[in-house]
matplotlib code that plots the C-alpha trace (Angstrom):
import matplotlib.pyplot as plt

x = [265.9, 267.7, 265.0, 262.8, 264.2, 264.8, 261.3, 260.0, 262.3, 261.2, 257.3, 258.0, 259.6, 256.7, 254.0, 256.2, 256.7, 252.8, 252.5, 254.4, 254.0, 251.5, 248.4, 249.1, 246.0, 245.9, 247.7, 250.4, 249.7, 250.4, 251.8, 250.8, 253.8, 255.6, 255.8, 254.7, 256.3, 256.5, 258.9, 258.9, 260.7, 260.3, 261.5, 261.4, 262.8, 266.6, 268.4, 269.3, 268.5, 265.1, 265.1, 266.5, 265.2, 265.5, 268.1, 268.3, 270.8, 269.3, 270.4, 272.4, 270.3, 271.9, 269.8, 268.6, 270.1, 270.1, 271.9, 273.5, 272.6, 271.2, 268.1, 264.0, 261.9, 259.6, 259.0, 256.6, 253.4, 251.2, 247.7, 246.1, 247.1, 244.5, 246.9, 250.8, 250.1, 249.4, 252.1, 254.2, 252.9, 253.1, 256.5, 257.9, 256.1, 257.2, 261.0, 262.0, 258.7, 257.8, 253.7, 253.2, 249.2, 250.4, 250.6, 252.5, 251.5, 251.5, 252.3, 251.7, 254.0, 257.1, 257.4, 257.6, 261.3, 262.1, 265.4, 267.1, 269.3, 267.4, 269.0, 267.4, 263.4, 260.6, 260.0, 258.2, 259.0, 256.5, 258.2, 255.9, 257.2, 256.2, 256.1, 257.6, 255.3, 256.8, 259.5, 260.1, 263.0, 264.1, 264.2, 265.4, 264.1, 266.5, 267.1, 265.4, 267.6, 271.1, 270.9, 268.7, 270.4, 268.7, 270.7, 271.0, 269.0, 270.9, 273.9, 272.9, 271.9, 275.5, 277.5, 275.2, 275.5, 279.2, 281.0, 281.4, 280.0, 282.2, 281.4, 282.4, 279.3, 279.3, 283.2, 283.0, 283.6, 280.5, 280.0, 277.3, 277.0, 276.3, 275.2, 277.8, 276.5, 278.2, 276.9, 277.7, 277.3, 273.4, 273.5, 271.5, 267.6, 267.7, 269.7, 266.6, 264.8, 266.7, 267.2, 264.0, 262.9, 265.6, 264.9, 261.5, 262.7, 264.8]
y = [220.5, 218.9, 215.9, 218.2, 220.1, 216.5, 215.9, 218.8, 218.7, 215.4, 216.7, 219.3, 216.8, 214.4, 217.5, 218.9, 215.1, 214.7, 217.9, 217.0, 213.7, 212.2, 210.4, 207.0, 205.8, 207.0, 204.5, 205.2, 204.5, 200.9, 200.1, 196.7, 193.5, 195.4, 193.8, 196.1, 196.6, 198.4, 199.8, 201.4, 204.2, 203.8, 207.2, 207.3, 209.9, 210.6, 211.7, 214.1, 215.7, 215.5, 211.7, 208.1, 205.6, 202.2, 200.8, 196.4, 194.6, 192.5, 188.3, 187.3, 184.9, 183.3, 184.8, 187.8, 190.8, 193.5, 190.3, 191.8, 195.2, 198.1, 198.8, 199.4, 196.9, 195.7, 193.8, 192.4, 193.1, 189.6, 188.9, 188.8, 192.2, 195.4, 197.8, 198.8, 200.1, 197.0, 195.3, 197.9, 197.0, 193.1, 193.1, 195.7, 193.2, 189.8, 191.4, 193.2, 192.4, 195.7, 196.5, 199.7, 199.7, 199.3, 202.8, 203.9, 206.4, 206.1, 209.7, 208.7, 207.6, 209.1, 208.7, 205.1, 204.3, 201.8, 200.1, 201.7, 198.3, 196.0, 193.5, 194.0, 192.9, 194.7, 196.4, 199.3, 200.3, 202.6, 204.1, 204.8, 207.2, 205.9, 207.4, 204.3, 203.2, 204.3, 201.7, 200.1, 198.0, 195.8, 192.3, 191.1, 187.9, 185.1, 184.6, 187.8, 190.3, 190.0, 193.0, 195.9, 199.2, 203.2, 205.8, 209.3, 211.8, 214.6, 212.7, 211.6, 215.4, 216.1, 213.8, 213.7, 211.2, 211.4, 208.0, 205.8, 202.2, 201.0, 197.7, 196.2, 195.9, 193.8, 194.8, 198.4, 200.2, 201.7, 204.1, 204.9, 207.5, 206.5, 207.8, 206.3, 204.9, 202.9, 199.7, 200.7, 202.2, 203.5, 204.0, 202.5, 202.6, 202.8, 206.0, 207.2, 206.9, 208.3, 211.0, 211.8, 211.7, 214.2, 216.8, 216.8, 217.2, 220.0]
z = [93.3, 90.4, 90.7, 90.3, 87.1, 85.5, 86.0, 84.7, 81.9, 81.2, 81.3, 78.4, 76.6, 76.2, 76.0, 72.9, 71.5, 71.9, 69.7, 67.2, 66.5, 64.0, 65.4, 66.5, 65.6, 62.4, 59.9, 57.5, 53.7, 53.6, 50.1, 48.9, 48.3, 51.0, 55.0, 57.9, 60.9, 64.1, 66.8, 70.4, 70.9, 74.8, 76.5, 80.8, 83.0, 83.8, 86.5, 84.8, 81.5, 79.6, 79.6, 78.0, 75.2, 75.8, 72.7, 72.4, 70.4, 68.3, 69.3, 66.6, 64.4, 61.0, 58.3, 59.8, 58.0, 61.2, 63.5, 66.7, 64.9, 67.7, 67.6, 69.0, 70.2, 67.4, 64.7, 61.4, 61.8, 62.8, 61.1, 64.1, 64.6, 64.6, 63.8, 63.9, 67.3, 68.2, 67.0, 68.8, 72.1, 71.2, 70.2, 72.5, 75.2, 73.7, 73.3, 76.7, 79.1, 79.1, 78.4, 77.5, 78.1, 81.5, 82.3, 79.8, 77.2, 73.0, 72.4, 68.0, 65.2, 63.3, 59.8, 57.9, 56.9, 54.4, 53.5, 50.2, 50.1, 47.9, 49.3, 52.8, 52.5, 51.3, 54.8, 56.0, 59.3, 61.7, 64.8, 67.7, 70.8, 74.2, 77.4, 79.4, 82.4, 85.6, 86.7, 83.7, 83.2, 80.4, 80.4, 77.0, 75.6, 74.7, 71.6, 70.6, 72.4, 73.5, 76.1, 76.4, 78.2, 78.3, 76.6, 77.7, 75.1, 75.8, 75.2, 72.1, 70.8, 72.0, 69.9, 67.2, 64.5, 64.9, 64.5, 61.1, 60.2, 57.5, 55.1, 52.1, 50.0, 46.8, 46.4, 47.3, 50.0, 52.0, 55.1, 57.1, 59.7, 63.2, 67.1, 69.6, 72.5, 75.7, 73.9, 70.3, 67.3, 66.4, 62.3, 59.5, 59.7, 63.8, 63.1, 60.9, 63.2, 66.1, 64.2, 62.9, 66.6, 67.9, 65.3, 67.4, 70.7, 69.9]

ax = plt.figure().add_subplot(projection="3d")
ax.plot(x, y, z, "-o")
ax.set_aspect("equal")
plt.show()
């Protein structure tokens, strides 16, 4: 019986997240000078509660500003892509071996974030929600990913954005606010986004 709640739960979930959501294949405004990019936030049935998203941490790389930083599958935009959808589906592919055309479902696009740092690059990030295809399981890419793991959505509407990412930036001190999770703190623009996507679930 409770297999069977989960599953229904999970059901609503992506009908109500299907509702909400803008079209996937209707593009943001791109803003010329600025780089485009794309992320997966891949959801799949739990064993309990409405479901989890699949969170990576990022391989740490010298020169890469979100290094061992939690986040989505995705990344810049290729010119041989036809869209950000399909950048989505490439990277989330090329990053934890999951294809999402494989029976998955693009349920359409959150809204573009964008660093305020202007020391980060000129990015605009679109978020896509996925309905996982059935099975799915992570298989981070070296050198990419570090590890790949599925975090509990009701957990996360629980705690909320509840712990504290503090920095030194250019002499002053900085905090951000943050979503703990068994493999780390969630803050920064992943926590835009994770946000922005659990105000819609609710």
């Amino acid at each position: 019986m409770e297999r069977h709640d989960a599953a229904c739960a999970f059901e609503a979930l992506i009908d109500r997240m299907a509702a909400r959501l803008a079209p996937a294949d209707v593009p943001p405004p791109a803003d010329a000078g600025r780089i485009q990019a794309a992320v997966s936030l891949l959801l799949r049935r739990a064993s309990a509660g409405p479901g989890e998203v699949l969170v990576i941490r990022r391989a740490e790389k010298q020169g890469d500003p979100w290094s061992g930083h939690l986040a989505f599958p995705g990344g810049r935009a290729d010119a041989l892509d036809p869209s950000l959808v399909a950048t989505a589906v490439r990277e989330t592919r090329e990053e934890v071996g999951i294809d999402v055309l494989g029976g998955g479902r693009i349920l359409g696009r959150l809204p573009t974030v964008r660093p305020k740092n202007t020391r980060l690059p000129p990015v605009d990030i679109t978020p896509f929600v996925v309905r996982a295809p059935p099975g799915s399981d992570a298989r981070p890419r070296r050198g990419e990913v570090e590890e790949a793991f599925w975090v509990s959505l009701a957990a996360l509407r629980r705690s909320g954005p509840t712990g504290v990412v503090r920095m030194i930036v250019d002499g002053a001190p900085r905090e951000w606010r943050a979503y703990p999770t068994p493999g780390g703190l969630i803050w920064g623009l992943t926590e835009w986004i994770l946000t922005s996507m659990l105000e819609m679930v609710a």
